[in-house]
C-alpha positions as CSV (number, residue, x, y, z in Angstrom):
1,X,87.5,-19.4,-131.3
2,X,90.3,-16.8,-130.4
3,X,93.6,-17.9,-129.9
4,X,95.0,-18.0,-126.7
5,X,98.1,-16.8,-125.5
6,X,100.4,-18.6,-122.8
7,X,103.6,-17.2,-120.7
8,X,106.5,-20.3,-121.5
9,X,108.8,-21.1,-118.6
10,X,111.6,-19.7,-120.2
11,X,110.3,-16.6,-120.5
12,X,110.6,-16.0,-117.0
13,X,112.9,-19.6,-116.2
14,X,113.4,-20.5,-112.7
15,X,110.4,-19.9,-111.8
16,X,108.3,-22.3,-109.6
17,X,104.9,-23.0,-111.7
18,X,102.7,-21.8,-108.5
19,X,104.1,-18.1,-109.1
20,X,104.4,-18.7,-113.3
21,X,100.6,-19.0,-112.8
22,X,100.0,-16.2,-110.6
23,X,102.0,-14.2,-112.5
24,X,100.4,-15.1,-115.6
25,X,97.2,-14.6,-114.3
26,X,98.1,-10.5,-113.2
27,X,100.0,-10.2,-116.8
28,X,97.0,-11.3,-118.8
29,X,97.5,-14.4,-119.9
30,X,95.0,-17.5,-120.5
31,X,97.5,-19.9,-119.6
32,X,101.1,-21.3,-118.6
33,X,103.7,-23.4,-120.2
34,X,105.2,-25.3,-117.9
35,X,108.7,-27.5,-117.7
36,X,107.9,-30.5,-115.2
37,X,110.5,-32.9,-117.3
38,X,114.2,-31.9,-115.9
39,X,116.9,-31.1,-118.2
40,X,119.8,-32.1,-116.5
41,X,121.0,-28.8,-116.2
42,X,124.0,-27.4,-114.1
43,X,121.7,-25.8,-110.8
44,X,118.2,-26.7,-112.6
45,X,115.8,-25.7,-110.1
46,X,113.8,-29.1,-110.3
47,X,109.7,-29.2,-110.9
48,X,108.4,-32.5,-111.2
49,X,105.3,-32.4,-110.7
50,X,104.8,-36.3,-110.9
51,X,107.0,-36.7,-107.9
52,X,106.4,-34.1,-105.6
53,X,102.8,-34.6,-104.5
54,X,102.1,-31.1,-102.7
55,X,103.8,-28.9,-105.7
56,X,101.0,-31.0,-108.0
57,X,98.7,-30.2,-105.5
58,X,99.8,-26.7,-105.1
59,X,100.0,-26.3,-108.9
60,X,96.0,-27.6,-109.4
61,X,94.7,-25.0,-106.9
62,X,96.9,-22.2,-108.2
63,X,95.6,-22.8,-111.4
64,X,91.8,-23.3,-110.6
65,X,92.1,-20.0,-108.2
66,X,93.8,-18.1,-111.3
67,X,91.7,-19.2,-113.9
68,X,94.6,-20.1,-115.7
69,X,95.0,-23.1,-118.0
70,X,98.2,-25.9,-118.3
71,X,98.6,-25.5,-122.4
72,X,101.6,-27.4,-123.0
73,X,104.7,-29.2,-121.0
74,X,108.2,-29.2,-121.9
75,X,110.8,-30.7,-122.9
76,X,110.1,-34.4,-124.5
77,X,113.5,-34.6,-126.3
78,X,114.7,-37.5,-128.2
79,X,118.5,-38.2,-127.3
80,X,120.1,-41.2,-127.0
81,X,120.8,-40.8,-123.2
82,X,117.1,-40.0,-122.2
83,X,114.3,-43.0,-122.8
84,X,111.0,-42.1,-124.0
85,X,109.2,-44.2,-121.0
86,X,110.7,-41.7,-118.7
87,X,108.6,-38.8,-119.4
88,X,105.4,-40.9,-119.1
89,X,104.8,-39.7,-115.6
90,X,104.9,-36.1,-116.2
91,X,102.8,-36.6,-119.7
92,X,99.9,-38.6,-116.6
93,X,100.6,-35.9,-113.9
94,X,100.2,-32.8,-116.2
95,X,97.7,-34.1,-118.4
96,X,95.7,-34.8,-115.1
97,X,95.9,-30.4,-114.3
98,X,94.9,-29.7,-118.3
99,X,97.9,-29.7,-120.2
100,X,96.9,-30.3,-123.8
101,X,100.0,-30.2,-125.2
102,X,103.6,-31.2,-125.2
103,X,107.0,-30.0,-126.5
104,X,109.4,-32.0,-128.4
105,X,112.8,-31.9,-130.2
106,X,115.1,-33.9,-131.6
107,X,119.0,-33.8,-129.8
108,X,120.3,-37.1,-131.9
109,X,121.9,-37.4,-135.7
110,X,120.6,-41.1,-135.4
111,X,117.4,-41.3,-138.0
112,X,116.6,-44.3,-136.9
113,X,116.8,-43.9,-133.5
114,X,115.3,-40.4,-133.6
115,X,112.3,-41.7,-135.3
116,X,111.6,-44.4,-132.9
117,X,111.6,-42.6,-130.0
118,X,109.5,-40.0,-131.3
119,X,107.0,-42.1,-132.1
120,X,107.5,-44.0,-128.6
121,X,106.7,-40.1,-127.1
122,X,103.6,-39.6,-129.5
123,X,102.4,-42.7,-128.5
124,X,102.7,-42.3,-124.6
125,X,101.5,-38.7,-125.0
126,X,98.0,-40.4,-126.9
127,X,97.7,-42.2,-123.8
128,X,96.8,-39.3,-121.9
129,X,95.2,-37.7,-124.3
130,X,97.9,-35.1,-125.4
131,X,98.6,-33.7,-128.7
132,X,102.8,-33.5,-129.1
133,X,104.5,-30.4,-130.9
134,X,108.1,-31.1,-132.7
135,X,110.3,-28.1,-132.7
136,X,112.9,-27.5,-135.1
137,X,116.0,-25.9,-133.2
138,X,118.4,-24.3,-135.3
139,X,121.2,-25.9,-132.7
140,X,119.8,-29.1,-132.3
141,X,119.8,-32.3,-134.5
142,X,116.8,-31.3,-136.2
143,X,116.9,-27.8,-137.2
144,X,115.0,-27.4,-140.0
145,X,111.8,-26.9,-141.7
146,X,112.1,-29.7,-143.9
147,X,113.8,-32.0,-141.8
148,X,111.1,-31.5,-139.2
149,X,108.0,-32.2,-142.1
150,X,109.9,-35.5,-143.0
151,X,109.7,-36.9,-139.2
152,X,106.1,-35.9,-139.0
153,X,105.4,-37.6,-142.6
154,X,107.1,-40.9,-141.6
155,X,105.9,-41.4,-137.9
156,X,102.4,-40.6,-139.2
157,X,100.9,-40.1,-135.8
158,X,97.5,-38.2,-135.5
159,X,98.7,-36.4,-132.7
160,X,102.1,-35.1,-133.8
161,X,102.4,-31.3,-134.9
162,X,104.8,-29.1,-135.7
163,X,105.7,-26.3,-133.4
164,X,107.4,-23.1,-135.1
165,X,109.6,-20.9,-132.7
166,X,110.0,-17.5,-134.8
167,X,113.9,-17.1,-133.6
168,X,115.1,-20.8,-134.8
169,X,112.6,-20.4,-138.1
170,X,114.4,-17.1,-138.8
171,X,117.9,-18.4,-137.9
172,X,117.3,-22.0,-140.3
173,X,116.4,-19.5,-143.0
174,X,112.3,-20.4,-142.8
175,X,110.5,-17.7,-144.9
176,X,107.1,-16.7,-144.6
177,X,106.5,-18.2,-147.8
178,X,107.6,-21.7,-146.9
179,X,105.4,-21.4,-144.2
180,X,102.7,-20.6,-146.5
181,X,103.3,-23.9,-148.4
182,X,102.9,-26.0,-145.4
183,X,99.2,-27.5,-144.9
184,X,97.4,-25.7,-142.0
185,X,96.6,-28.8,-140.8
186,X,100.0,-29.8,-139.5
187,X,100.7,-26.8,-137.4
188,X,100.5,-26.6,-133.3
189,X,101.0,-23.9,-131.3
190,X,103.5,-21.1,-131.6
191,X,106.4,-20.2,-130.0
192,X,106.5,-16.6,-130.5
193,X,109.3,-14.0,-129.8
194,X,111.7,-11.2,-131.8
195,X,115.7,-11.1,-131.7
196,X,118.3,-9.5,-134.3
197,X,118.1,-9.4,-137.8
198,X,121.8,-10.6,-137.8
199,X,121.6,-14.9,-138.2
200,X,125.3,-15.8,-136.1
201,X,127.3,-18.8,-137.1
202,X,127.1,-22.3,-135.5
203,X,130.1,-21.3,-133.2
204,X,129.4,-17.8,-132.2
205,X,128.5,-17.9,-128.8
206,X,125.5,-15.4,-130.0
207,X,123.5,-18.6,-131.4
208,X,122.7,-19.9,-128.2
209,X,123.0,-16.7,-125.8
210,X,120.4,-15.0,-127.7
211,X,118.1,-18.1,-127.6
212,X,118.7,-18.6,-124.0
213,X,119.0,-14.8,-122.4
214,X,118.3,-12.4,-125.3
215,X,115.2,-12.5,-126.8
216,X,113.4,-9.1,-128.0
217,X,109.7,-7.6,-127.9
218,X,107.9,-8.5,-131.0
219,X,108.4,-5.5,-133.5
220,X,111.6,-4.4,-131.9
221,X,114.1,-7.1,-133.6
222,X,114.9,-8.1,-137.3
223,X,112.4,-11.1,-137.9
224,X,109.4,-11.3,-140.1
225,X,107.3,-12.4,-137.3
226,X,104.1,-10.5,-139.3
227,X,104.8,-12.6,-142.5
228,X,105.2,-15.9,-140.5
229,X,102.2,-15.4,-138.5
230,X,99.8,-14.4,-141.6
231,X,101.3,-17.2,-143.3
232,X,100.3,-19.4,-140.3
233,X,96.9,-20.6,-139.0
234,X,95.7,-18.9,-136.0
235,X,96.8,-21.7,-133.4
236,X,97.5,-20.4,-129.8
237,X,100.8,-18.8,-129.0
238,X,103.7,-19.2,-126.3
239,X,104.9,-16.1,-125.6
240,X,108.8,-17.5,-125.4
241,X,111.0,-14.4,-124.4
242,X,113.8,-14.7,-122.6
243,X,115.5,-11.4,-121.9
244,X,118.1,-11.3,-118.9
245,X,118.7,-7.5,-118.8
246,X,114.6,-7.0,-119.0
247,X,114.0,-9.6,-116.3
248,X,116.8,-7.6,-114.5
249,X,115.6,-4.5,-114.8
250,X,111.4,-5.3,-114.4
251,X,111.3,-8.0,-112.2
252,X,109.3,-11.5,-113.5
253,X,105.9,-10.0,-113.2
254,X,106.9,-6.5,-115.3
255,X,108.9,-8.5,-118.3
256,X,105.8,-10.6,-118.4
257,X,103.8,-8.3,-118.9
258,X,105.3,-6.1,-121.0
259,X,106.1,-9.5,-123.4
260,X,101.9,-9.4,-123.9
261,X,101.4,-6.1,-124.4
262,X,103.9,-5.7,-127.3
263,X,102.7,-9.1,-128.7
264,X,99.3,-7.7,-128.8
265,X,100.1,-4.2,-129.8
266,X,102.3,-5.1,-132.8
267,X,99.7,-7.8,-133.8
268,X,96.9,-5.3,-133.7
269,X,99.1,-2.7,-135.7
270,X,100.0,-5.5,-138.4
271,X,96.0,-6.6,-138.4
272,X,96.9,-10.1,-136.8
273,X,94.3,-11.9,-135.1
């Protein structure tokens, strides 16, 4: 079966998920990641689609008249000010439109705690019958490849996976190679961008603005996005390509699609499938 490719909210972030779907749907794309659970965020524009019953209505029919599909949800993060139980309702809501999948990561340097709450989400996500995806973030608590592989070993849940972004793989110093090592098994879906070559230290205001506002077009940066991706199975792919100056300049609709054309022209040229 051919992997699928989805448009991430950040890519194109404040966007409501009626007009990520529609825009989706013109770009290309066979479906939408969406980011229902808040982040407490200064002027978050707010879509919680477990409380606001005609936005979940709105969402079902925009994807149905699209022909798009609700991959995964965002962002199940363990931190010691959230609980768990909270993100049930969205987990119910989305999983009631399609999701399949959820995003998680881990904001806490409390093992134990960490541990237990992530099992608490993998466990509420089963529920509803959705597979959860830990990402590694180089800025976050758990930024690491290894660190990452050592939750997923001890919570032992069957539906816990591990998501690789390319830019925080690149910037925690993941190579292709320990990407090969990894069984294929343990691998979700993939968050899939470019950026500089140039890794920036914890403090350099680069580390997060990049991540947040600079992404690049696959083949235009410094990562080895071919090497991670032939060293990966071929799971589906978030396009996650946040780019202020190219939103700027094309509009949501033309960064978009220009995000899944140069995915699937430099895959092509590098014979990735």
């Amino acid at each position: 079966m051919p992997r699928k490719f989805s448009l991430a909210y950040l890519t194109i972030p404040g966007t409501s998920p009626v007009d990520q779907i529609r825009i989706a749907a013109e770009a290309g794309y066979d479906c939408v990641s969406l980011r229902p659970i808040p982040m407490f965020l200064p002027n978050e524009p707010l879509f919680q689609l477990d409380k606001e019953p005609a936005l979940f209505k709105a969402t079902k029919n925009a994807l149905s008249e699209n022909n798009i599909q609700l991959m995964d949800i965002e962002l199940a993060r363990v931190q010691e000010d959230l609980k768990a139980e909270d993100f049930e309702p969205a987990f119910a809501a989305c999983a009631e439109l399609g999701a399949t999948d959820v995003l998680s990561s881990i904001w806490t340097d409390d093992k134990a705690f960490a541990l237990k709450n992530f099992e608490k989400i993998c466990d509420l996500a089963a529920k509803h019958k959705l597979r959860v995806n830990l990402e590694f973030v180089t800025f976050s608590a758990l930024y690491g490849l290894e660190g990452a592989l050592e939750v997923l070993n001890t919570v032992q849940r069957p539906n816990a996976f591990l998501a690789v972004d390319t830019l925080h793989a690149h910037r925690s110093g993941v190579t292709a190679e320990d990407l090969a090592r990894v069984d294929r098994s343990t691998f979700g879906f993939i968050h899939l961008c470019d950026a500089p070559g140039r890794i920036p230290p914890m403090d350099d205001p680069e580390m997060i603005g990049v991540a947040r506002e600079g992404r690049l077009y696959p083949g235009e940066g410094g990562i080895d996005i071919k090497g991670m991706l032939l060293a990966m199975p071929e799971n589906n792919i978030s396009i996650e390509l946040p780019n202020a100056k190219e939103m700027s300049e094309r509009g949501a609709l033309g960064h978009a699609i220009q995000c899944l054309v140069k995915t699937k022209l430099f895959m092509a040229d590098n014979g990735i499938y």
